[in-house]
N, C-alpha and C positions, 0 to 999 in steps of 0.2 A: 449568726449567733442566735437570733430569733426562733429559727427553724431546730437548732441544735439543742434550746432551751425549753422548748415546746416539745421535742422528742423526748428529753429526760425525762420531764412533769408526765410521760403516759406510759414509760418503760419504770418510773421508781425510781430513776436513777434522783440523785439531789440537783436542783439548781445552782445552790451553793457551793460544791466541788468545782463548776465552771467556770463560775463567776471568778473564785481564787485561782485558777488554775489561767485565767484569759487575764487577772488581774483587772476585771471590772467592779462595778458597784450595782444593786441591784436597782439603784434610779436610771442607771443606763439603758436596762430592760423595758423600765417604766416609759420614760423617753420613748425609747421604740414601736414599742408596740402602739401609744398614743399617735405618734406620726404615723403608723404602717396603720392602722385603724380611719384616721383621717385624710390621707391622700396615696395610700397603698404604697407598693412596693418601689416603687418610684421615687415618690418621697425619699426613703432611704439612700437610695443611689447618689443621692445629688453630693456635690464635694462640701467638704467645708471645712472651716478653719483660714486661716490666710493664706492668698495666694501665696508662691513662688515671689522671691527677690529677685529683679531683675539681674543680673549680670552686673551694670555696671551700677547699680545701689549696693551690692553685694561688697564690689569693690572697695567701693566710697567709704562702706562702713569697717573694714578691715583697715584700711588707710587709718580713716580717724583712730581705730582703736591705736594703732601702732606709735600714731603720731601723742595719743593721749599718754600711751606708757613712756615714752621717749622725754615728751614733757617734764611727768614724772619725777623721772631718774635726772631732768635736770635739775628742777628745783630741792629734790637733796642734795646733790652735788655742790648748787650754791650754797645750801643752810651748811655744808662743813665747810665747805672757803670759809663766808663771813666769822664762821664759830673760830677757824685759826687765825683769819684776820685780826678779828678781837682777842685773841690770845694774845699774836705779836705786838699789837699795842699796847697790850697791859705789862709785855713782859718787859719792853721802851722806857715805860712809862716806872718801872723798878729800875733800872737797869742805867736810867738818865743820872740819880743823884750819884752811883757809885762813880762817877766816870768812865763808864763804860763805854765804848765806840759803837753803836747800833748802824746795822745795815741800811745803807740810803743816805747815811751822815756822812759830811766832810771831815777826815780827822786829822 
């Protein structure tokens, strides 16, 4: 990118068509050239960013995630039990004075 941005700046072309067109920013150049100025081209080369996940942390963390959604969709699952649990006891709890026979009773 360095050598492609250095080429423009002496043909006329803009820097800034690049930069949009690579979807950079022009600190990224700044960045560069400061590291390629103080340990050369070399510099540049080196990797970075974070390594590679291993395989089985990769795993591990698809696990959790799955096991986190699962979770989840349990504890909705209970909050609508309990929601009609407490329905059926309010609706007992109406349903006792008429003489009603409610399920679970002896009648």
């Amino acid at each position: 990118m360095l050598t492609e941005c250095d080429a423009a700046a002496e043909n006329g072309e803009t820097i800034g068509a690049i930069l949009r067109r690579e979807g950079l920013y022009s600190s990224h150049l700044h960045d560069w050239r400061r590291a390629r100025a103080e340990g050369g081209e070399a510099s540049l080369s080196r990797k970075r960013g974070r390594p590679p996940l291993d395989p089985t942390v990769k795993a591990q963390r698809k696990e959790i995630d799955r096991l986190q959604r699962e979770n989840a969709a349990l504890k909705e699952k209970l909050r609508r039990s309990e929601i009609i649990q407490d329905a059926q006891k309010k609706l007992a709890e109406l349903l006792a004075p008429l003489g009603m026979p409610t399920s679970g009773t002896d009648a």
